[in-house]
N, CA and C atoms of all chains as a GROMACS GRO file, in nm:
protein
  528
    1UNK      N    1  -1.543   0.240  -1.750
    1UNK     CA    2  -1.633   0.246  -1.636
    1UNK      C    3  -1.574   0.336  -1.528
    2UNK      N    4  -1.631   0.403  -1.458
    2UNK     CA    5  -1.603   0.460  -1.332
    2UNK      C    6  -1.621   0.409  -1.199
    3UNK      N    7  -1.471   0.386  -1.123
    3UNK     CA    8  -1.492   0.290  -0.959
    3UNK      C    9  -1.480   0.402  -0.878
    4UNK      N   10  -1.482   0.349  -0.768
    4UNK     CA   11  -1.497   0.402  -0.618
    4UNK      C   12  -1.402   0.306  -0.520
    5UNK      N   13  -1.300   0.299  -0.531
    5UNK     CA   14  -1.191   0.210  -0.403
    5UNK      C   15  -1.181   0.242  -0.288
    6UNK      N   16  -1.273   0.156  -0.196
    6UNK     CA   17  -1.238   0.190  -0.080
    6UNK      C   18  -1.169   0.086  -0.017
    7UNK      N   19  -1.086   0.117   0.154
    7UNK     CA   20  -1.007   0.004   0.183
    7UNK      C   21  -1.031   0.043   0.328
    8UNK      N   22  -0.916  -0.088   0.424
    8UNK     CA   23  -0.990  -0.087   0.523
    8UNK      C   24  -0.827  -0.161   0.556
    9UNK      N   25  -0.674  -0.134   0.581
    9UNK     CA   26  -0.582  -0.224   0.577
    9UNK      C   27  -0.527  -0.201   0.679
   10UNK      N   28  -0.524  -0.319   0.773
   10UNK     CA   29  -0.470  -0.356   0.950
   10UNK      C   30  -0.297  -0.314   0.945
   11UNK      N   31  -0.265  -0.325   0.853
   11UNK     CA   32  -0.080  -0.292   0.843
   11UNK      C   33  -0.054  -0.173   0.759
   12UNK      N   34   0.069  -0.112   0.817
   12UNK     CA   35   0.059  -0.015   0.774
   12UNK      C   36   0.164  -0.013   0.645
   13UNK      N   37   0.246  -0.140   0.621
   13UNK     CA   38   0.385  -0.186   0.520
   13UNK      C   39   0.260  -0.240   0.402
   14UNK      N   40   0.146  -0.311   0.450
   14UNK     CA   41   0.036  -0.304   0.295
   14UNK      C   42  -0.026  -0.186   0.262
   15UNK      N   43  -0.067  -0.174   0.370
   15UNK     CA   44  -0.131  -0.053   0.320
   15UNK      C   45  -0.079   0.094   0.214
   16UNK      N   46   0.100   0.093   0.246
   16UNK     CA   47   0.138   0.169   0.115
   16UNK      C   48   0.154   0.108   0.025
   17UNK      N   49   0.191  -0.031   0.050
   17UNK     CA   50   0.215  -0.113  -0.108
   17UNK      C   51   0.049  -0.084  -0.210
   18UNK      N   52  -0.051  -0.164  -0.108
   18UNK     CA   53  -0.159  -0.121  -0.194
   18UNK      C   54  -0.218   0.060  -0.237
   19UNK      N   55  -0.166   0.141  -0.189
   19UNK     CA   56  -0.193   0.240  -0.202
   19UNK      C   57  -0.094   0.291  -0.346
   20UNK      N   58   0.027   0.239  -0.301
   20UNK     CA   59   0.149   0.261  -0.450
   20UNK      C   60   0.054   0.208  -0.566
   21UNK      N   61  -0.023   0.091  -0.581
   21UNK     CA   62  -0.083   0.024  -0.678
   21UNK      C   63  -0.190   0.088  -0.710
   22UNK      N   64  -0.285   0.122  -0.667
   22UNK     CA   65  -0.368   0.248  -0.707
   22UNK      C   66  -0.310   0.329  -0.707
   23UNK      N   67  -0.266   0.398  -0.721
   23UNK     CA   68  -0.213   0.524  -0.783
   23UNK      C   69  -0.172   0.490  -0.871
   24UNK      N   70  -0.136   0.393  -0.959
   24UNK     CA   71  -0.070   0.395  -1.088
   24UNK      C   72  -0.208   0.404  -1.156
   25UNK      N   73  -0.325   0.340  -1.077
   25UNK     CA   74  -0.437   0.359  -1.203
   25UNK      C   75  -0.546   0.452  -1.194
   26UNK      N   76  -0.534   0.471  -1.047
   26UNK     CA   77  -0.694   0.594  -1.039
   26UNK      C   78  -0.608   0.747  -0.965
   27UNK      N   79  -0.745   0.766  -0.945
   27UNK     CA   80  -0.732   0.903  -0.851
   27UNK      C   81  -0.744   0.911  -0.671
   28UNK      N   82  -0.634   0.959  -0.596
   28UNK     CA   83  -0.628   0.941  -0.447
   28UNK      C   84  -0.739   1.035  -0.426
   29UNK      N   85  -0.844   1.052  -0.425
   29UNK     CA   86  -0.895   1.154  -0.345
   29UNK      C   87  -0.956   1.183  -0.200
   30UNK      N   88  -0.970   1.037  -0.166
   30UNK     CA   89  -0.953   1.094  -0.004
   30UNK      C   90  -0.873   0.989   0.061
   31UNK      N   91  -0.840   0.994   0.214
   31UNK     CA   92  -0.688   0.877   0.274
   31UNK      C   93  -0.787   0.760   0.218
   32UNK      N   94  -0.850   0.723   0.222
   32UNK     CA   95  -0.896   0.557   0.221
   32UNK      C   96  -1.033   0.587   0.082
   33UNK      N   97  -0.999   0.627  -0.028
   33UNK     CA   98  -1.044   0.620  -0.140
   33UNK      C   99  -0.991   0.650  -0.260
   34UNK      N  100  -0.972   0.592  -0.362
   34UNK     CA  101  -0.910   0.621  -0.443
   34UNK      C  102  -1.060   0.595  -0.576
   35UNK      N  103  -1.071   0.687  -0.706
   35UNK     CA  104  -1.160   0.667  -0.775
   35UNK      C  105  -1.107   0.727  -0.963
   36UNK      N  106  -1.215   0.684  -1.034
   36UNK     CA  107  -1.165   0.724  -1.147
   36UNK      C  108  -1.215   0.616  -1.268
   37UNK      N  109  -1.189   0.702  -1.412
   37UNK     CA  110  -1.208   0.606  -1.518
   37UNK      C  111  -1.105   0.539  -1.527
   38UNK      N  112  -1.179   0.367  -1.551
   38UNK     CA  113  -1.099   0.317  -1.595
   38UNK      C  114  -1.160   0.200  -1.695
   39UNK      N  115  -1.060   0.132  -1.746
   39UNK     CA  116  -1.154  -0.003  -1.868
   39UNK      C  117  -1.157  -0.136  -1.736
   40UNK      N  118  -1.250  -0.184  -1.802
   40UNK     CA  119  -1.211  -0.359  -1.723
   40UNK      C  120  -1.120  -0.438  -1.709
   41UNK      N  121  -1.022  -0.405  -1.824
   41UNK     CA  122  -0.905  -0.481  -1.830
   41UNK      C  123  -0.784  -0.454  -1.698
   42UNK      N  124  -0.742  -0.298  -1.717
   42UNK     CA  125  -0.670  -0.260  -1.617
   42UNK      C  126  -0.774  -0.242  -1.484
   43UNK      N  127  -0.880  -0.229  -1.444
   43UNK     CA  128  -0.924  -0.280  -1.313
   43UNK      C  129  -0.888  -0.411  -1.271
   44UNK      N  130  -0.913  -0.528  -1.382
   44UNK     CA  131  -0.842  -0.636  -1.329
   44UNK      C  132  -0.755  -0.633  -1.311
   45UNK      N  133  -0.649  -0.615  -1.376
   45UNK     CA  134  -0.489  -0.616  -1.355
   45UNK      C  135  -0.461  -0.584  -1.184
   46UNK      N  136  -0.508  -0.429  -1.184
   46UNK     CA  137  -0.508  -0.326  -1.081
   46UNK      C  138  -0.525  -0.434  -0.944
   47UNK      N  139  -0.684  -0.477  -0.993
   47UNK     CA  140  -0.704  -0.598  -0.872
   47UNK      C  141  -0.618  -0.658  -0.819
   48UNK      N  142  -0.594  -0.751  -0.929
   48UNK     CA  143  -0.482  -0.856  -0.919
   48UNK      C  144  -0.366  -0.857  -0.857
   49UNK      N  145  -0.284  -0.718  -0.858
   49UNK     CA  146  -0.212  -0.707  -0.816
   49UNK      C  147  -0.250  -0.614  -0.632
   50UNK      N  148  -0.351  -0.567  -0.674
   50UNK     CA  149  -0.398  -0.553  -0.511
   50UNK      C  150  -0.395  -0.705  -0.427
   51UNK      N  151  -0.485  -0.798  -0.479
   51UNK     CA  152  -0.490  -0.940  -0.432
   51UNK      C  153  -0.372  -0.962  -0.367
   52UNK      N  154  -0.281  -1.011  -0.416
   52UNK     CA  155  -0.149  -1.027  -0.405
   52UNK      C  156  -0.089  -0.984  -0.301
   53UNK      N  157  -0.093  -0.833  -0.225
   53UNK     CA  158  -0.038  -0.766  -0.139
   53UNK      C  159  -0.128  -0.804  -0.031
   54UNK      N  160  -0.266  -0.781   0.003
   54UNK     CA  161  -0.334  -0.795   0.116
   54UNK      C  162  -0.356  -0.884   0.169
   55UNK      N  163  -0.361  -0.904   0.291
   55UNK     CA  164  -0.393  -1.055   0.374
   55UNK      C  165  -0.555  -1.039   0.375
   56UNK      N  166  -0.640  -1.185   0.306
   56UNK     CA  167  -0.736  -1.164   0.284
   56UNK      C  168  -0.832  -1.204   0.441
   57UNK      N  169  -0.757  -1.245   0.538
   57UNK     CA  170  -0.838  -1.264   0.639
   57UNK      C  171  -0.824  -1.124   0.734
   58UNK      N  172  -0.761  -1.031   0.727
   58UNK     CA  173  -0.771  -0.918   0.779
   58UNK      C  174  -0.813  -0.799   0.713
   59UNK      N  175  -0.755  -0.792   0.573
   59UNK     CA  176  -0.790  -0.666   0.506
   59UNK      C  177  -0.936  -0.675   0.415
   60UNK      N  178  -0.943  -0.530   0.392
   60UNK     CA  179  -1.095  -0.517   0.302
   60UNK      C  180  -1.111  -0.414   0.232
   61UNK      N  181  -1.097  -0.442   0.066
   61UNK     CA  182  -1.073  -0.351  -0.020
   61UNK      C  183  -1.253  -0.357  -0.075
   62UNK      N  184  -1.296  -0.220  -0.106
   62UNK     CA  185  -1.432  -0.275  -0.188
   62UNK      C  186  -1.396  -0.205  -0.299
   63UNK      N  187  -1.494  -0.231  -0.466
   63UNK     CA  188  -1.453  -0.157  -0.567
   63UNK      C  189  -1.634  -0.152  -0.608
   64UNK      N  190  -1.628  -0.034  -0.605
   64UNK     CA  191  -1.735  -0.042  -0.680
   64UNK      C  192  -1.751   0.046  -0.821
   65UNK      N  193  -1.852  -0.051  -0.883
   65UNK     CA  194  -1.851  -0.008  -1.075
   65UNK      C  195  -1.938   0.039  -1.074
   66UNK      N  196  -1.935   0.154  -1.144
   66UNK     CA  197  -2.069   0.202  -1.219
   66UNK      C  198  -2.020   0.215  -1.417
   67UNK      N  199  -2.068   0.161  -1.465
   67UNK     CA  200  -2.045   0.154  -1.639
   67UNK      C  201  -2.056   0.189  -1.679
   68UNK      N  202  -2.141   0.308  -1.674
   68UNK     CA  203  -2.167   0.418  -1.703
   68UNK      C  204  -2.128   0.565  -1.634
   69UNK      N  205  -2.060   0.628  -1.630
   69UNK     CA  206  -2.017   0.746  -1.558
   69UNK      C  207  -2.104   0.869  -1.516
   70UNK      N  208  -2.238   0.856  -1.636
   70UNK     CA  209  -2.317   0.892  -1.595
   70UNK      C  210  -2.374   0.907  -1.541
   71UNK      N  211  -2.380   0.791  -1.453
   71UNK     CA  212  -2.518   0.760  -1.346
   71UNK      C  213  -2.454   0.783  -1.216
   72UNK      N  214  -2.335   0.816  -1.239
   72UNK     CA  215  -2.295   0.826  -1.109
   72UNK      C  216  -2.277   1.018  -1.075
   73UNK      N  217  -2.326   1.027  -0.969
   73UNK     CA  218  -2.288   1.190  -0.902
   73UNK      C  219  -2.250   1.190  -0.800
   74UNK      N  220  -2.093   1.309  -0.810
   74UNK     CA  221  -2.058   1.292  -0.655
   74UNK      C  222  -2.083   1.446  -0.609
   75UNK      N  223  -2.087   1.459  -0.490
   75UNK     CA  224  -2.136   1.569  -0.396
   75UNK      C  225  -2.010   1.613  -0.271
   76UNK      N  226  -1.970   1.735  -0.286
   76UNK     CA  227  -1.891   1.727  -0.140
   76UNK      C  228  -1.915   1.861  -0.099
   77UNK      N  229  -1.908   1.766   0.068
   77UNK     CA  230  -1.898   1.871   0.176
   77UNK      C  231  -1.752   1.918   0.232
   78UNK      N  232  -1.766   2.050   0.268
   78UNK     CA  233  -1.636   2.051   0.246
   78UNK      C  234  -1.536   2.093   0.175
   79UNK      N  235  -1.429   2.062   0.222
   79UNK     CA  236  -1.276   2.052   0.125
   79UNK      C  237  -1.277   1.940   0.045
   80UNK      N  238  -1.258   1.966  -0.058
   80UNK     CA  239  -1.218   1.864  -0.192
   80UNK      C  240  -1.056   1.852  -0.174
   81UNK      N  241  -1.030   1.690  -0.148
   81UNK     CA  242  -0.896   1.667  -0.132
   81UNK      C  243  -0.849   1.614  -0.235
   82UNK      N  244  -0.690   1.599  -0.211
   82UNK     CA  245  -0.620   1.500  -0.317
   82UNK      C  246  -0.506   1.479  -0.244
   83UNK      N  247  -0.483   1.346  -0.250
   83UNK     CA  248  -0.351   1.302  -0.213
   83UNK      C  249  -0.233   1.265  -0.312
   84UNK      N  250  -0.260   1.269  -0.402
   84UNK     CA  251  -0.170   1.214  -0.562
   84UNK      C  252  -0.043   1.267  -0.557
   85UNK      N  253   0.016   1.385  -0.461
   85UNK     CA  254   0.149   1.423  -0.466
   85UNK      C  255   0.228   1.388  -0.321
   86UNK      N  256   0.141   1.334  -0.276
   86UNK     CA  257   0.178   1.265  -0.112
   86UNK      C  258   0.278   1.161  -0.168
   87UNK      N  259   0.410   1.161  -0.144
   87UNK     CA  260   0.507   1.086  -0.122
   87UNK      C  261   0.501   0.931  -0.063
   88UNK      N  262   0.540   0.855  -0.116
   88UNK     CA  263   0.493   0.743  -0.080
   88UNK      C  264   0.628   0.653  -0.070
   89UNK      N  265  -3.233   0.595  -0.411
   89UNK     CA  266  -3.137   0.595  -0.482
   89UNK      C  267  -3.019   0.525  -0.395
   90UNK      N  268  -2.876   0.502  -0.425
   90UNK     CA  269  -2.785   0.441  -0.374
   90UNK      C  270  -2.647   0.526  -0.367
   91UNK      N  271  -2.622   0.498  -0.244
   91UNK     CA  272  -2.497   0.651  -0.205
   91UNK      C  273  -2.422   0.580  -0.137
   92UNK      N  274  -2.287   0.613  -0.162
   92UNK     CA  275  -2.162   0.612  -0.081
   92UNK      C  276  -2.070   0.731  -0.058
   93UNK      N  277  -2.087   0.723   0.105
   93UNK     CA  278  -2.028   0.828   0.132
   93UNK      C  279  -1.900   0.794   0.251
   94UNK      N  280  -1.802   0.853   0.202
   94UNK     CA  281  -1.666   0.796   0.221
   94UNK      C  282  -1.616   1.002   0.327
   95UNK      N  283  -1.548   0.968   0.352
   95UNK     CA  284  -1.500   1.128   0.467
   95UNK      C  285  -1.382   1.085   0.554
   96UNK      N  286  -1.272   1.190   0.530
   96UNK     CA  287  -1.191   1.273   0.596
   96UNK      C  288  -1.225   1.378   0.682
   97UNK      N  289  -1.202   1.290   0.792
   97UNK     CA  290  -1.261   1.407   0.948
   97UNK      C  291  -1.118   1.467   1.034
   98UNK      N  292  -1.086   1.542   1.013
   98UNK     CA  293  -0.972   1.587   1.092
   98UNK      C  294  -0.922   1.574   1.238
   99UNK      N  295  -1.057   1.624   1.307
   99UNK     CA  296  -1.068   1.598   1.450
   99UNK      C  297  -1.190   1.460   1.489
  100UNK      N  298  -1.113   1.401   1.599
  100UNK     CA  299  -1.183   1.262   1.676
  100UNK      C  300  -1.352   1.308   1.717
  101UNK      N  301  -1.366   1.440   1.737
  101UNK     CA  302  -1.496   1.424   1.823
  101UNK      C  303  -1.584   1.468   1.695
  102UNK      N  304  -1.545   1.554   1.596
  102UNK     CA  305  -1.588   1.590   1.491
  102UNK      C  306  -1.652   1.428   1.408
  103UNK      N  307  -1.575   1.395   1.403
  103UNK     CA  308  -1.596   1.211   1.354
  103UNK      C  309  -1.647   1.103   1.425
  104UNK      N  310  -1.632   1.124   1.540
  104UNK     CA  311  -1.760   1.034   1.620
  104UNK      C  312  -1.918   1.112   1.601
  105UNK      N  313  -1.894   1.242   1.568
  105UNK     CA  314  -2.035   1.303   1.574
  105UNK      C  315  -2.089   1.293   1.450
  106UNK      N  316  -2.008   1.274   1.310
  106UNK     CA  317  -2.074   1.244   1.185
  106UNK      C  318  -2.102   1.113   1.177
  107UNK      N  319  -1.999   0.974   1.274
  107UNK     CA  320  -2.055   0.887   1.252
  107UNK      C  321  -2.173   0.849   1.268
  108UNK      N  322  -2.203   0.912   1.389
  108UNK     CA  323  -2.347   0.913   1.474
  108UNK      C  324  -2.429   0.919   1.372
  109UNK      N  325  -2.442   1.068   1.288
  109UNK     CA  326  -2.546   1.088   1.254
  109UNK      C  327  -2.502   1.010   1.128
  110UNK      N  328  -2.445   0.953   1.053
  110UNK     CA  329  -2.422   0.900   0.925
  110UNK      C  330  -2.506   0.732   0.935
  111UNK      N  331  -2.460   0.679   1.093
  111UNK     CA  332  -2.537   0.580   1.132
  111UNK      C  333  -2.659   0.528   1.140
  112UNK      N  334  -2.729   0.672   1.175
  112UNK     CA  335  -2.934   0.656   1.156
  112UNK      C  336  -2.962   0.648   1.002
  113UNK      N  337  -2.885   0.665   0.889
  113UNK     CA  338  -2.951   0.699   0.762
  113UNK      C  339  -2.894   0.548   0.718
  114UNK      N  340  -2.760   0.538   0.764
  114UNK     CA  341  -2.693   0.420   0.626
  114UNK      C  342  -2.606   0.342   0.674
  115UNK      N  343  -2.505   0.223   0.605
  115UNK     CA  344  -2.503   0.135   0.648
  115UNK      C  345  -2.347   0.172   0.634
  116UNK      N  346  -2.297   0.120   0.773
  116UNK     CA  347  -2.182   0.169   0.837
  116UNK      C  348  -2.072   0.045   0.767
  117UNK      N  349  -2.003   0.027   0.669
  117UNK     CA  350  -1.935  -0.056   0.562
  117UNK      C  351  -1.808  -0.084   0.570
  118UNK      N  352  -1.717   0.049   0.592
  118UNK     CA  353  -1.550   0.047   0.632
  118UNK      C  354  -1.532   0.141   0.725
  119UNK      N  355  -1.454   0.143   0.760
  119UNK     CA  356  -1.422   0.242   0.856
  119UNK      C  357  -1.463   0.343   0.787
  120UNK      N  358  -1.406   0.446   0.710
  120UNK     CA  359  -1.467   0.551   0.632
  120UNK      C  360  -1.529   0.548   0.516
  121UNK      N  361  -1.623   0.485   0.534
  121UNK     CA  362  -1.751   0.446   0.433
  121UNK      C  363  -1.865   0.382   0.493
  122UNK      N  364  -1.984   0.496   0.453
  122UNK     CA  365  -2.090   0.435   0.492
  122UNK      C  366  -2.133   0.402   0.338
  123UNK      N  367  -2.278   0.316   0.315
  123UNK     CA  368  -2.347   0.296   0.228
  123UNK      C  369  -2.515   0.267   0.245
  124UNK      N  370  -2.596   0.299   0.114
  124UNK     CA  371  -2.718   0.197   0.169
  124UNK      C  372  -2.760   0.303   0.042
  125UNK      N  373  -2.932   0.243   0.052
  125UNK     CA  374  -3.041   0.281   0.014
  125UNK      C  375  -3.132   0.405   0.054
  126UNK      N  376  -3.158   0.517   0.012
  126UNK     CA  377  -3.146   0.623   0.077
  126UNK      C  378  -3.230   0.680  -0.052
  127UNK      N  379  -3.385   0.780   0.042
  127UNK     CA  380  -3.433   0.868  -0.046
  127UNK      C  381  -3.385   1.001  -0.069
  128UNK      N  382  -3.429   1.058  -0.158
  128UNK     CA  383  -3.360   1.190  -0.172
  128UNK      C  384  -3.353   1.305  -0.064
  129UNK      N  385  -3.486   1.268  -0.020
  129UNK     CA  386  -3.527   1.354   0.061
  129UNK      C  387  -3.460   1.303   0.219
  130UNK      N  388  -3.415   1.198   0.283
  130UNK     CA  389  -3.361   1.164   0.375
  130UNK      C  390  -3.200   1.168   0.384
  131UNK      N  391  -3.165   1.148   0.246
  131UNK     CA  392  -3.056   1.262   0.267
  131UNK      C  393  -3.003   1.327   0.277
  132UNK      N  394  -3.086   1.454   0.219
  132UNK     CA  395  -3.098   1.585   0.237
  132UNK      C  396  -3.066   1.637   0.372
  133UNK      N  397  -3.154   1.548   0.426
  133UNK     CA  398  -3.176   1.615   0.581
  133UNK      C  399  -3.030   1.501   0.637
  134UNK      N  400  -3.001   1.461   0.600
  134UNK     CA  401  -2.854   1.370   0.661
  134UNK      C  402  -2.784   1.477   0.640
  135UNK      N  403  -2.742   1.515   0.522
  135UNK     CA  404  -2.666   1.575   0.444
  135UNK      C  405  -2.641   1.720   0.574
  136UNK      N  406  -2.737   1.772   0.578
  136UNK     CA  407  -2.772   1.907   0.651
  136UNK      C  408  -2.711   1.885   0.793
  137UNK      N  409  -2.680   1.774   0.851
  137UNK     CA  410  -2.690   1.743   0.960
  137UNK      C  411  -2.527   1.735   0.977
  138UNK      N  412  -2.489   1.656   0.872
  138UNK     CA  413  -2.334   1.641   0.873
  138UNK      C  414  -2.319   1.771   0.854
  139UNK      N  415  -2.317   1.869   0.780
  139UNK     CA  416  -2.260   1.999   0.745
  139UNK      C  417  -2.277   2.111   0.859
  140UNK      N  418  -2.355   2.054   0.915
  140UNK     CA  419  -2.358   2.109   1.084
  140UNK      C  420  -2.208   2.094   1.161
  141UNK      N  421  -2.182   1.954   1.147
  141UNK     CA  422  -2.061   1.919   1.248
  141UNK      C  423  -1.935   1.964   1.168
  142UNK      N  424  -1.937   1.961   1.056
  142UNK     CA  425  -1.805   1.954   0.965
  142UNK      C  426  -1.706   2.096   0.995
  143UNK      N  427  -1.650   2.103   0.967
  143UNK     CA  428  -1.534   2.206   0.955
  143UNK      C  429  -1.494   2.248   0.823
  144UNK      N  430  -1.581   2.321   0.755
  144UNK     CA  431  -1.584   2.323   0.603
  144UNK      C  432  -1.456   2.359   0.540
  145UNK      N  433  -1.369   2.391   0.617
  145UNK     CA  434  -1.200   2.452   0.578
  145UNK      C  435  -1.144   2.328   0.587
  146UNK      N  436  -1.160   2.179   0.662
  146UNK     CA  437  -1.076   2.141   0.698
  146UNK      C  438  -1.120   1.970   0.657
  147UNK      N  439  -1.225   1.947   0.678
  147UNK     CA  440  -1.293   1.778   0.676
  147UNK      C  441  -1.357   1.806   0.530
  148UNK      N  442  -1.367   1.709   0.516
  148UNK     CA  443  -1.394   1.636   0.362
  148UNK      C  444  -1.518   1.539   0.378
  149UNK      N  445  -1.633   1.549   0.316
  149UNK     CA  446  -1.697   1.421   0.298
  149UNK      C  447  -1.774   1.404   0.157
  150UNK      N  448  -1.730   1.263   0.074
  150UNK     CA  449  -1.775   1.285  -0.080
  150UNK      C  450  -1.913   1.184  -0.085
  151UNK      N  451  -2.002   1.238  -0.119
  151UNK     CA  452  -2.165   1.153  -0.141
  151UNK      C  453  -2.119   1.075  -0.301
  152UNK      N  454  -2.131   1.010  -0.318
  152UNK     CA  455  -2.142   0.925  -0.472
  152UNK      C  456  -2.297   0.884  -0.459
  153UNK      N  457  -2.384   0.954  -0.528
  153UNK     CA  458  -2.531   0.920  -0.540
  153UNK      C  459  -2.502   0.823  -0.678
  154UNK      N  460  -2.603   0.706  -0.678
  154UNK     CA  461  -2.625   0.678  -0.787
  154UNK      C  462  -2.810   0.645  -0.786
  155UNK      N  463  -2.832   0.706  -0.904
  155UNK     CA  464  -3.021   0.703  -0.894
  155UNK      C  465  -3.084   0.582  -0.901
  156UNK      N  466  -3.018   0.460  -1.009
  156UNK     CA  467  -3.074   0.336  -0.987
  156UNK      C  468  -2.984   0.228  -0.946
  157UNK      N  469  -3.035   0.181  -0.846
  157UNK     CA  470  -2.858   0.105  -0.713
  157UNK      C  471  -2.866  -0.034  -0.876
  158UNK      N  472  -2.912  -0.076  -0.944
  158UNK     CA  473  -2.871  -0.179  -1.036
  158UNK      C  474  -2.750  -0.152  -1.103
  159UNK      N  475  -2.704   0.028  -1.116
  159UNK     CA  476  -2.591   0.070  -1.203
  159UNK      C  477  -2.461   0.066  -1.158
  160UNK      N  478  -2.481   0.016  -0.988
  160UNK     CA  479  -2.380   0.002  -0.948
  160UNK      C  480  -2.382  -0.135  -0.894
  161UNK      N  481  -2.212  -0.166  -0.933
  161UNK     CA  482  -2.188  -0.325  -0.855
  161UNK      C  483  -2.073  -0.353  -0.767
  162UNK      N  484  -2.095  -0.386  -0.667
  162UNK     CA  485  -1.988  -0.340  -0.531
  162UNK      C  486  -1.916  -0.543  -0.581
  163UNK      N  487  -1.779  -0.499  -0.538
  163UNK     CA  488  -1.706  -0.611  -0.522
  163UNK      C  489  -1.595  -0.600  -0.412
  164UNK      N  490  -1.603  -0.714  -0.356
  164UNK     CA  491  -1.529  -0.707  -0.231
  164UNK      C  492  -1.384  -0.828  -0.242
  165UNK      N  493  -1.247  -0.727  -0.172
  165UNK     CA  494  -1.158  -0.841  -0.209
  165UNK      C  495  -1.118  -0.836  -0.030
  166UNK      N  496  -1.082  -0.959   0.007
  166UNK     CA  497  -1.090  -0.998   0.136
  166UNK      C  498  -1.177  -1.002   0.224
  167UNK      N  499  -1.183  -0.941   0.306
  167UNK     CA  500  -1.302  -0.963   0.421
  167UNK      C  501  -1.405  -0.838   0.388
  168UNK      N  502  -1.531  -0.896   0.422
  168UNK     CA  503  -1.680  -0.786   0.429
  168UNK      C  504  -1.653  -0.778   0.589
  169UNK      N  505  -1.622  -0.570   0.577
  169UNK     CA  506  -1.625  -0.551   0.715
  169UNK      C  507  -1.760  -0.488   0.756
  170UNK      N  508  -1.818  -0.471   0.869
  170UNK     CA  509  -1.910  -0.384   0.936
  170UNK      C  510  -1.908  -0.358   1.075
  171UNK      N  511  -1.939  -0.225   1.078
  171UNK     CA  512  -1.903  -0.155   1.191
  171UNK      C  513  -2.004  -0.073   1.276
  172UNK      N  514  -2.150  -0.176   1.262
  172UNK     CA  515  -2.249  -0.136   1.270
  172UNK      C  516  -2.228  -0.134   1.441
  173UNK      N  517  -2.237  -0.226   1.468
  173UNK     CA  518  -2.247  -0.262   1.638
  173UNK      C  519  -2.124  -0.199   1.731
  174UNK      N  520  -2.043  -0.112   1.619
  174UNK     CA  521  -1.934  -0.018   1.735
  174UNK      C  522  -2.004   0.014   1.828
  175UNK      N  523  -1.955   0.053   1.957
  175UNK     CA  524  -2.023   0.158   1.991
  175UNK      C  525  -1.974   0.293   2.015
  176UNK      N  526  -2.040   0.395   2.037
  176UNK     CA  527  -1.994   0.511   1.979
  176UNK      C  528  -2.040   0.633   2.088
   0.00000   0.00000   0.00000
């Protein structure tokens, strides 16, 4: 399936931890999105271990699925970024 | 159809001015993410509007259209933020 991670994290010591954790499974492409194929299995995992790091009464991760890769189109204005060699 | 549009704005006034206009079309979700329900044709003219303010060398903004919003399924880990009632 193909996600869309977006986040929303009040600290800045989670916010790289969770950012280190996506990156092992998707793509950084903009500061507060990360996206990409992936199976269900390692999205959970991925989750899971996002869970873990964020304080759930302050932070706010969304994921959204599409199951098809197809149906999804992205569009940009702009510069097409990447953060994937940003030092962490 | 169903869009998320997520953006890297370089400059502060540049980004209060896309929020603005990102605000009349869709639903203001994370800090850098809007979302919603959106015809083709009303984004278009969104679309046109942001690319007005942007800095095409420098700001980033990615549309994820999807044509039928059932193909996509948003999941949220911690808090559902909104940032509708900022003011701006």
């Amino acid at each position: 399936m193909y996600v869309i991670v977006t986040y929303d994290i009040t600290d800045d010591k989670r916010l790289n931890k969770v950012r280190k954790v996506l990156k092992k499974y998707l793509y950084w492409s903009q500061l507060s999105t990360f996206e990409g194929e992936i199976s269900k299995a390692l999205l959970a995992k991925c989750m899971a271990e996002v869970n873990n790091i964020i304080d759930l009464s302050e932070d706010s991760v969304y994921v959204y699925e599409v199951e098809n890769p197809k149906n999804i189109k992205k569009k940009v204005l702009g510069i097409e970024k990447s953060y994937m060699d940003n030092f962490l």
